[in-house]
N, C-alpha and C positions, 0 to 999 in steps of 0.2 A: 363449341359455339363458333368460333373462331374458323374454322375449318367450313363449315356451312354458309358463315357470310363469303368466305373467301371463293367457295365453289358455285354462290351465287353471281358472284360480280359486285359485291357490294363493297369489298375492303380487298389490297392489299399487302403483301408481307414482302419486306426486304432487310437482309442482313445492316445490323448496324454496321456503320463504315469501319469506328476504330471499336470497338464490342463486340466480341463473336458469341462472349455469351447472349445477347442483345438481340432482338429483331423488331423491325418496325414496323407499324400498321397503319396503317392511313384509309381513309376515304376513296373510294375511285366517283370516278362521276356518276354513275349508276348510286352507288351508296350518297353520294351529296343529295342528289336530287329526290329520294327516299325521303333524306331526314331533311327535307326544305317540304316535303307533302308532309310527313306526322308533324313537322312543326307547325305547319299551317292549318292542320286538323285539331291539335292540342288548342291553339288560340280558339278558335272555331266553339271548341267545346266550353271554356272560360268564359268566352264571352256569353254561350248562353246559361252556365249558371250562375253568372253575374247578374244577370238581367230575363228571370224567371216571367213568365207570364204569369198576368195576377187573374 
């Protein structure tokens, strides 16, 4: 999965500094901006089935 986001653009991978067994993942801007739209689609959704039409 990991491999997929990362070959997307979305995430990522650098050796931890003092851990070699370790490596670290992060966000790239590609991937922030992703989870700033599902997050703003998730609200989106909440709100309308908070507030159902009667």
């Amino acid at each position: 999965m990991l491999d997929a986001l990362q070959a997307d653009g979305y995430v990522a991978r650098e050796p931890h500094p003092t851990d070699r067994r370790a490596t670290l993942v992060s966000l790239t801007e590609v991937g922030r901006t992703a989870a700033a739209g599902l997050r703003s689609g998730r609200d989106e959704m909440a709100a309308q089935l908070d507030n159902p039409p009667t």
